[in-house]
C-alpha positions in Angstrom: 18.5 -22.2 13.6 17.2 -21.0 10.2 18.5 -17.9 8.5 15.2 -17.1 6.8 16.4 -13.6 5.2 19.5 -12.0 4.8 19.5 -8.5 4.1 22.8 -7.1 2.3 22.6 -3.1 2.3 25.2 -1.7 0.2 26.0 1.2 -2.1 26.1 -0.8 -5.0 23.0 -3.2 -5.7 23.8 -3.9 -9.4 26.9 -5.2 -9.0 26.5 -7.2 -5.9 23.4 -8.7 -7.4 25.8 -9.2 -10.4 28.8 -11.3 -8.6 26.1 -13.3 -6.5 24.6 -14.2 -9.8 27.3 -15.2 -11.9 29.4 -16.9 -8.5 26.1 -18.9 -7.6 24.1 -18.9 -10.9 20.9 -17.1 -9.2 18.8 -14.9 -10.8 17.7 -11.4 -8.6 13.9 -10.0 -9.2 13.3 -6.6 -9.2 13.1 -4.5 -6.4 10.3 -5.7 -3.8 8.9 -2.6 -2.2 8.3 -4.0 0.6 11.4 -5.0 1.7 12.8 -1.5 1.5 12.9 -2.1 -2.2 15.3 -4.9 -2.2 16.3 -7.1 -5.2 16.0 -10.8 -4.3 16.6 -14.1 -5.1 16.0 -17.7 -3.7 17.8 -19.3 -0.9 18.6 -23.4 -1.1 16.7 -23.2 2.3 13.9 -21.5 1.4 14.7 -18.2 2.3 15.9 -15.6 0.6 18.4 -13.1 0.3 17.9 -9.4 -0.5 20.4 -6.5 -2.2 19.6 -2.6 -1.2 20.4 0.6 -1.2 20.4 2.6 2.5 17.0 4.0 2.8 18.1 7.1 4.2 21.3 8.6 4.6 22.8 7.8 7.8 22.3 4.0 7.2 25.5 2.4 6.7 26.3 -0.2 4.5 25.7 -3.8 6.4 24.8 -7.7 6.0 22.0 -8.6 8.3 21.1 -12.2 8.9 17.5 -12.5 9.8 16.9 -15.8 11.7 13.6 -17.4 11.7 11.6 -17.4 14.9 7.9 -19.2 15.9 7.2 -16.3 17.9 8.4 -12.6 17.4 7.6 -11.0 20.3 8.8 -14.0 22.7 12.4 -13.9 20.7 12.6 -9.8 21.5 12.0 -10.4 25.3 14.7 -13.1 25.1 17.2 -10.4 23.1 16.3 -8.0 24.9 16.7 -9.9 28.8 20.1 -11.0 27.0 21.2 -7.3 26.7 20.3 -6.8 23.1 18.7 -3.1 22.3 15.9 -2.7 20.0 16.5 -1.3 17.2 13.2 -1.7 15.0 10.2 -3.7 17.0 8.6 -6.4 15.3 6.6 -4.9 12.6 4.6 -7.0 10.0 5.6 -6.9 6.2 1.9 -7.5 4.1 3.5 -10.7 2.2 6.4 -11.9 4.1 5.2 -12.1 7.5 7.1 -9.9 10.9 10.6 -9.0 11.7 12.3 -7.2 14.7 15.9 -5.7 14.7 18.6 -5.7 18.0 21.6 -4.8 18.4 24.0 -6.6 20.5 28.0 -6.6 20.7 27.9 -3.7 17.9 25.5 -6.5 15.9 22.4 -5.9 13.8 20.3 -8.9 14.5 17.4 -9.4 12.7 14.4 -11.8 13.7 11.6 -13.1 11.4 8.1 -14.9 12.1 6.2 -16.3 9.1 
């Protein structure tokens, strides 16, 4: 099991990006558009991890780990036999590759296919 991204949403993207810097000497790009305009930096794994804003207002603040899957739509069956409820279907991001979102135990779960 790989986390491949992990998505921090938060009301305050400069200062997290700030403490994650400075407490793990990374450096945070600018915001990527298409990850809902998240700032990111490098993961030791090869993933990464990305700081934004809510994209609209009822989005609460959360941390969602994104685990790396070989095939997207054969992970959602498997969440979704297992009880989880979609919350985004897999959808592809030009770039990055497709992710999917379930929910499960009051849990965003996030999925991701390269």
């Amino acid at each position: 099991m790989q986390v491949h991204y992990l998505e921090i949403v938060t009301t305050e993207v400069d200062a997290t990006c700030a403490a994650y810097a400075q407490l793990h000497g990374v450096a945070f790009g600018e915001g990527d558009p298409g990850l809902g305009n998240a700032r990111t930096a490098a993961l030791a794994n090869g993933g990464m991890i990305g700081v934004r804003a809510p994209m609209h207002d009822d989005e609460p603040p959360v941390v969602r780990p994104y685990l790396l899957v070989k095939d997207i739509a054969a992970a959602v069956e498997i969440a979704v036999k297992a009880g989880g409820e979609i919350a985004h279907p897999p959808m592809e991001i030009p770039g990055h590759g497709k992710f999917a979102i379930y929910l499960q135990g009051g849990i965003h779960h996030g999925l991701w296919q390269v």
